[in-house]
N, C-alpha and C positions, 0 to 999 in steps of 0.2 A: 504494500500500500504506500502509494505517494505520500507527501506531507501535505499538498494542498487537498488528498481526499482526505485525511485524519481532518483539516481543519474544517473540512463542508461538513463531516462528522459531528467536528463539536459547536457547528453552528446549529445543526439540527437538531442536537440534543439539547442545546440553550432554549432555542424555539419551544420545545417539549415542556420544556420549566417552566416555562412563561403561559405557554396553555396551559398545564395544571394548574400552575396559580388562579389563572382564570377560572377554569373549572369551579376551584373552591368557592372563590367569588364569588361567584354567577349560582351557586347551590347543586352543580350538577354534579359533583363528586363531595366525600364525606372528609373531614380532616384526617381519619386514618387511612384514607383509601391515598389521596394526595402523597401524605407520608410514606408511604410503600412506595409510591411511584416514582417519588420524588429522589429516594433512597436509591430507586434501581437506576435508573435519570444519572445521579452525582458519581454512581459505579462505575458505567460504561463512561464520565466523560474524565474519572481519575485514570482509566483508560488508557485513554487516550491522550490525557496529558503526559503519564509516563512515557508511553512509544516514543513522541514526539521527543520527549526528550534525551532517552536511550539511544536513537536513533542522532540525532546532534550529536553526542557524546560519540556514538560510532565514528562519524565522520570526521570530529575531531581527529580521532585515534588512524584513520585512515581506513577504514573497516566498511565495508559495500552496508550500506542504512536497509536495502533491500532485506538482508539478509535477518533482521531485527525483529523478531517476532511480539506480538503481541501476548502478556502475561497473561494469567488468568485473575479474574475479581480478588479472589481470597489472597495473590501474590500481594497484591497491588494496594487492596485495603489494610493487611496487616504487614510491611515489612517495614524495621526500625530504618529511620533516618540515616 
């Protein structure tokens, strides 16, 4: 994956945030529903922030960005700084 399809990625998944939000607003979703969504929304776009930046880091170092695979949620949510 390119960099500029990660960023169409996390333009889309901002997009996503911003409907929810509305949703709640507007009465058509419940606060804990929003919350779920909202939770699974912030996952894929820590995501996708990591890649992005793994991927820099690759390139730094001299290392094909292509080759930089995308971690999984549970990577990406719990590893220490």
């Amino acid at each position: 994956m390119k960099d500029g399809a990660i960023h169409e990625t996390i333009d889309e998944l901002v997009q996503r945030e911003r409907e929810l939000r509305e949703a709640l607003g507007d009465g058509t979703i419940d606060k804990a529903e929003e919350n779920q969504r909202l939770a699974e929304v912030e996952a894929e776009l820590d995501q996708c922030w990591d890649l992005l930046r793994r991927r820099a880091a690759d390139k730094a170092r001299g290392l094909d960005p292509e080759k930089t695979k995308v971690r999984s949620q549970d990577v990406v949510e719990n590893y220490l700084e």
